[in-house]
Structures are given as C-alpha cells and as structure tokens.
C-alpha positions in Angstrom: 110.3 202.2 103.0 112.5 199.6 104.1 110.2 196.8 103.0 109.8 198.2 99.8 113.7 198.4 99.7 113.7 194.4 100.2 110.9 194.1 97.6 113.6 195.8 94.8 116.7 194.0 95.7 115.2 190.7 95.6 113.3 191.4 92.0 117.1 192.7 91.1 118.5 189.4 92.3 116.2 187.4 90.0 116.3 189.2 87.4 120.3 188.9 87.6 120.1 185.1 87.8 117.9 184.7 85.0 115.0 183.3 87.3 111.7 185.6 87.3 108.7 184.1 88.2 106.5 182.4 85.2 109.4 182.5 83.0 112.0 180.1 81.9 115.9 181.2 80.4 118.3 179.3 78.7 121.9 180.6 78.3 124.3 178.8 76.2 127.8 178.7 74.2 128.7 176.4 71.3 132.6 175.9 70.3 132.7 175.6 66.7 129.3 177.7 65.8 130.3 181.4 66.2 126.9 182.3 64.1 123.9 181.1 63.2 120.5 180.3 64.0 118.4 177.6 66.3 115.0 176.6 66.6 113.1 175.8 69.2 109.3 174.4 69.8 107.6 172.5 72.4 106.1 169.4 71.5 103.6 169.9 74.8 102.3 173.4 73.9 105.3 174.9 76.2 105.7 177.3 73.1 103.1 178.3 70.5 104.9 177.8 67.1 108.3 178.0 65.9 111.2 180.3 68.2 114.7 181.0 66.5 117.4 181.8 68.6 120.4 183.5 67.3 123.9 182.6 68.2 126.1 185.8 68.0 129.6 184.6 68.9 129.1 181.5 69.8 126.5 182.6 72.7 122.5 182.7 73.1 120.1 184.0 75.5 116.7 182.6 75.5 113.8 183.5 77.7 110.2 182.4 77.4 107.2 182.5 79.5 106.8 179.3 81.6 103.5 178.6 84.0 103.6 175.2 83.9 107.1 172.5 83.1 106.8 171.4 79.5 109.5 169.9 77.4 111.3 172.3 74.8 113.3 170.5 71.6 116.0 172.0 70.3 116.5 172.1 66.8 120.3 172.2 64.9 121.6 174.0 61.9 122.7 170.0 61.3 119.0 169.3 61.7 119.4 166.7 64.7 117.5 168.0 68.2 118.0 167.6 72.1 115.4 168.5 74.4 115.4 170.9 77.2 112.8 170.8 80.5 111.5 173.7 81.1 110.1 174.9 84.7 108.6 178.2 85.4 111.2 180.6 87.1 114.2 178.6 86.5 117.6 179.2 84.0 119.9 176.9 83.0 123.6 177.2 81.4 123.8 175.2 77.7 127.3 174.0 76.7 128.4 172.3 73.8 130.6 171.7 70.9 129.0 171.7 67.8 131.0 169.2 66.4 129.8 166.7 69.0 126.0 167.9 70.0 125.4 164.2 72.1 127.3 165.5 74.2 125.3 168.4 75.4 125.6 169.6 78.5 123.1 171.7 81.0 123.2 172.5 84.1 120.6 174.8 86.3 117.6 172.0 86.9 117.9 168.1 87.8 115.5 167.5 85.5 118.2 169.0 82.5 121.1 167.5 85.0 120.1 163.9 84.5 119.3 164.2 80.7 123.0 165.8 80.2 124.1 162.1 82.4 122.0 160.0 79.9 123.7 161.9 77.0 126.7 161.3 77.9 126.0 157.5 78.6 124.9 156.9 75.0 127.5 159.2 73.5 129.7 156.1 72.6 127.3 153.3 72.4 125.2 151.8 69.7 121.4 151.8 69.0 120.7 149.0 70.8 122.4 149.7 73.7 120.9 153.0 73.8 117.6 151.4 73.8 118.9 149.1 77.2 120.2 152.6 79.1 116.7 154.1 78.6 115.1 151.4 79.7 117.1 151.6 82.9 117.1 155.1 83.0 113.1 155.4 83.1 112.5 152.4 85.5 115.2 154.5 88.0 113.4 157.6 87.2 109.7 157.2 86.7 108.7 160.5 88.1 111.3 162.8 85.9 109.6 164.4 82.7 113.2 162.5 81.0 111.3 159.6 81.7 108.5 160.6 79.2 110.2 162.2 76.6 112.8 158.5 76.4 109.2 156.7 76.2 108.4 158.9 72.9 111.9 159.4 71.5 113.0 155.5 71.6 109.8 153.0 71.9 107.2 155.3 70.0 108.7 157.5 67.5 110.9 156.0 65.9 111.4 153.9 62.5 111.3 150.6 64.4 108.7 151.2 67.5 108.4 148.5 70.0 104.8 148.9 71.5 104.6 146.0 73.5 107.8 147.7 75.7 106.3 151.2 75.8 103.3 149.9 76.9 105.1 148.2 79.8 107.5 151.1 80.7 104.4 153.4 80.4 102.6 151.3 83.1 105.5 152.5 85.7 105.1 156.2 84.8 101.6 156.3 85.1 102.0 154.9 88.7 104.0 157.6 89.5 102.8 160.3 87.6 98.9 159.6 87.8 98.1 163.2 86.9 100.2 163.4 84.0 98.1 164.5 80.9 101.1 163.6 78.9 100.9 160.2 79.5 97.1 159.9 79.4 97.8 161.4 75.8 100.7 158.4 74.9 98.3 155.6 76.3 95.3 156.5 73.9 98.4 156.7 71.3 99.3 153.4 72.2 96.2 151.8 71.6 95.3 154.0 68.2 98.7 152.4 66.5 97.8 148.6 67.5 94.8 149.6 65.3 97.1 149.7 62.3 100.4 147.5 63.1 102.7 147.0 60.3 101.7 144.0 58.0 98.2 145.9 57.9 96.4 146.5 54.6 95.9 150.4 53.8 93.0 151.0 55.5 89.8 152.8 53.0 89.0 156.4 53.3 87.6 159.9 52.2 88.8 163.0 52.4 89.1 166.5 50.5 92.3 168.1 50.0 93.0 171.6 51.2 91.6 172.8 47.7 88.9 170.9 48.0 89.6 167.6 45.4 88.8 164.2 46.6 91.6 162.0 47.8 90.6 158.3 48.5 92.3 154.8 48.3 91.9 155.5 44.2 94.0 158.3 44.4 97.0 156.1 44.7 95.9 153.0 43.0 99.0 151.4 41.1 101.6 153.7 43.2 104.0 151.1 44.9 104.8 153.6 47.4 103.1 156.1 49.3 103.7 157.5 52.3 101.1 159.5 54.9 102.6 162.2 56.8 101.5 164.4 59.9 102.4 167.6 60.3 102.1 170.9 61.7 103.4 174.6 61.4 104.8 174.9 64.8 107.2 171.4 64.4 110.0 171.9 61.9 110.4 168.5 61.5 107.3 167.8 60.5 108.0 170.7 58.3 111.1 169.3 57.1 109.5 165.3 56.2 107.0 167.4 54.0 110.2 168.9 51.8 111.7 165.6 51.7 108.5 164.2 50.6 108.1 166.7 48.0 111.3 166.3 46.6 110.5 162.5 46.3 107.0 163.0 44.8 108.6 165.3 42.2 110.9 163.0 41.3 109.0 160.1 40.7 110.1 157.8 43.2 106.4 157.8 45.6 103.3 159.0 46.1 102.8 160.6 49.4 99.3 162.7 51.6 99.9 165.1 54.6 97.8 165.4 57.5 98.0 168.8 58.7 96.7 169.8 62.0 96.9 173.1 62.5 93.9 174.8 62.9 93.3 177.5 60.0 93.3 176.0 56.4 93.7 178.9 54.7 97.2 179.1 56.1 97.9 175.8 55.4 97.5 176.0 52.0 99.8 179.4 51.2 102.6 177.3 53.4 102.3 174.6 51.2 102.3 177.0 47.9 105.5 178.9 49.6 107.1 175.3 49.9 105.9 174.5 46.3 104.5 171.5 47.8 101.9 170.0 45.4 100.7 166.5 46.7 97.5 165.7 48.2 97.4 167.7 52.3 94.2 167.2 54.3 93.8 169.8 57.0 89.8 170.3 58.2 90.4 172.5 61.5 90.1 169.4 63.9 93.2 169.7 64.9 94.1 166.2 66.3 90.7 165.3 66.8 90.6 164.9 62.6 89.2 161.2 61.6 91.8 160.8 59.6 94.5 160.1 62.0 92.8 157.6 64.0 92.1 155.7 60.4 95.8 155.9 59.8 96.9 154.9 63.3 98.5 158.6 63.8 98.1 160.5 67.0 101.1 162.7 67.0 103.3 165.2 64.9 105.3 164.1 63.2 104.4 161.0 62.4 104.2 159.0 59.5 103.2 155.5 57.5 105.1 153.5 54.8 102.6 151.7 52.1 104.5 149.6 50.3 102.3 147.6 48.0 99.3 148.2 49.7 100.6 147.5 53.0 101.9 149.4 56.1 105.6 148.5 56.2 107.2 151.1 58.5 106.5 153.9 60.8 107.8 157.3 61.5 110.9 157.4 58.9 113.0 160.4 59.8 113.5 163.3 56.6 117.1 162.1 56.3 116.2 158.5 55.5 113.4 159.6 52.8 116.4 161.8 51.2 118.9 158.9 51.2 116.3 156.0 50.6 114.8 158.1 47.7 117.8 159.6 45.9 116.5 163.3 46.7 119.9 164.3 48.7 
C-alpha cells in the first residue's frame, strides 16, 4: 500500500512540474500580445504538421509527446521564428516581449539556456557579426543540438550560404556527434548544392505537374525570372514563400515551380486550389527522395533557387524579400 502510495505522489509531482515521461511542455508569457495565435512545427519530425498555440492573456501552455530531442521552431504573428529543443520529459518557462522577440528567453533545459545566451549576444549586433558569434558559439559547443540548428540557420539556409564554412564547422560536429542522423542528413546536403553553385546554368528536366501537364526547361523559355521553390504542408514557411510567389506570378513580375514533398498529391493539389495558387507544383509521393531536388540542388524545406536569365543567382530568398523585391507587399 505504501509503495503504491509513493508510486501516486511521484506521478503527482511530475505531472505538477510539467515533466511526464515521453512528453515535452512549454509554458510561456509575452508582454505586449495579450491574444493571438503561434505556430509551431519541427523541422526534424519532432511534430507531424503544423501545431497552433493560443495565447489567452498573454500566456500559453504547450505540451507534446517527446521520445526522442528534436528541434521545435516557433513561428510569430510577425512571421519571424526562434527555435526551441525539445527533450522527452522536460518543461521549460518562455518569456518575452513581443516587441523585441531576439530577445527570447527560456529557461528549464541547457540546451534552451544557451540559445536564450546566444540570443541575447546577437540582439544588438549586425549580420556579420552574428555570423562571427556562431561560429564561436558552435566550435565551444559542438555537442549541443544549438550547434546544428546555427549550421542550418546561418551557413546553409540563408540568401547568402557560405558552403565552404559549413562544411568546415560541420566537420567538428560530426566528431562529436558521430551518431547524429541530423548531420549525416546536412553533409549529403552539402554536397547536393555544390552540384548546382550559383553562376550555374538552369539545369534540363521533366516533370508533370500535380494535374498532370508537362513542365520542362520550355515551360519558362523567355521568362527573365523564375524561381523553384520547396515546400511542404507541415512548414509554414514554406507555405508562406508559395503565397508570396503567387502573388508575384499573378502580377507579372516572375515565373516560378514548387516542389512539394509531402506524400499524398491529392492533398496537394486542393491546398494549392484553397491558396488559389496556379503555377506549375510537382509533388510525385517521393517525398525527399523526388529527382527533382537533387537536379535543382535542393535537399531541404524550404528551400529555394533564383534563375535569373538562365542562371542560378541566389539561394533560399526569405517570403519577405520576394514581397519587397517584387512589389507584391
């Protein structure tokens, strides 16, 4: 009886601290936001899909089955993301002013701990600087998931990718994390984008459309721009460069293809009617094993190429900069 007594008042104390086994929670406040709605997903496969989280005055609560760590991103009513690292049967406390969300602040987990430190270094700082901190940041911490998700966010994906430095930072992960599947992943990534560098020629190809018409190199002959996007229904920014795209297309100003990778087609195509998005999308059920991606040099979501002219000229432009580049603000 006793023992069973022990067995309840420690499941109680869990539960209380937000900590039950196989599950992760978040718990946060934001000054400045007493409503509204986040979304989360998990560029990893923490999370299948797209979560929203409801603020409800100025506080969340957000709990999610965890078995294994995974990165979770975070994304704002302002549309700019942090991430959050996510361990099975561990909470942390989000704070944060809406006003000022580089700032961020959580606490529960070192692995959170240290990004909220790194946030607060860059807060004030410019690009290039920021670039220097992570640097330093991942050669002092090349066993921390941080370290991986800096790799991604400021030598990978991003508008001006410096492979020859993510190749070398990436070198000092894998020798401390030698069974990360992660970084297996952003080495065969590495290597697919040197197969198209910018300067490249758009490379030929086949494909049918998610109703079934041809789209090849014809498609957008005499278009000065066009502009190959991945995406998927689980990243809203993914979701978000397709709008932007659409906009664009609609108004004349480029030509542009998607590359979706989610798995069922048929869902594919009424998102893209529900968006009214009407250029050329690819999606053939291959998930990221589709042929077109490794023609394109893509191996992520989202991810994108520039053509300007027949030529690759830029990689991974953000939604924002299509809508001010394009006029479609």
């Amino acid at each position: 009886m006793r023992r069973i007594a022990y067995i309840l008042l420690f499941s109680l104390l869990l539960v209380s601290c937000g900590t039950r086994s196989g599950y992760f929670k978040m718990e946060g406040r934001f000054l400045h936001m007493n409503q509204g709605e986040l979304y989360v997903y998990s560029p990893d496969g923490g999370i299948n899909g797209l979560d929203t989280i409801k603020i409800e005055a100025g506080r969340f609560s957000y709990e999610k089955p965890c078995s294994k760590p995974s990165t979770l991103i975070i994304i704002f009513p302002n549309y700019s993301s942090q991430p959050i690292f996510a361990e099975s049967g561990e909470a942390v406390d989000v704070k944060a002013d809406a006003s000022h969300l580089k700032e961020m602040e959580v606490e529960g987990t070192k692995n959170n701990e240290l990004m909220t430190k790194f946030r607060k270094q860059i807060a004030s700082v410019s690009p290039p600087e920021e670039m220097k901190y992570a640097i330093t940041f991942i050669n002092d911490h090349p066993e921390s998931p941080v370290s991986v998700y800096l790799l991604n966010r400021y030598f990978i994906q991003t508008e001006s990718p410096n492979y020859s430095q993510a190749a070398k930072l990436l070198r000092v992960l894998m020798k401390e994390q030698p069974e990360n599947t992660d970084l297996g992943r952003l080495q065969r990534q590495l290597t697919e984008l040197g197969s198209l560098p910018v300067g490249s020629k758009m490379p030929r190809f086949l494909a049918k459309d998610i109703n079934g018409k041809v789209v090849n190199n014809s498609t957008f002959q005499g278009k000065d721009i066009v502009i190959i996007n991945t995406w998927a229904a689980w990243s809203y920014e993914s979701l978000d460069i397709q709008r932007a795209l659409s906009d664009a297309v609609k108004a004349g100003k480029i030509a542009a293809m998607g590359i979706c990778i989610d798995a069922n087609p048929k869902e594919v195509r009424q998102s893209l009617e529900r968006d009214g998005i009407e250029f050329p999308n690819v999606c053939d059920g291959k998930l990221l094993n589709t042929p077109l991606l490794k023609t394109f040099g893509l191996n992520t979501v989202p991810d994108n190429i520039v053509i300007r002219n027949g030529k690759v000229t830029e990689r991974n432009i953000t939604a924002n900069t299509i809508r001010q580049r394009y006029g479609t603000d």
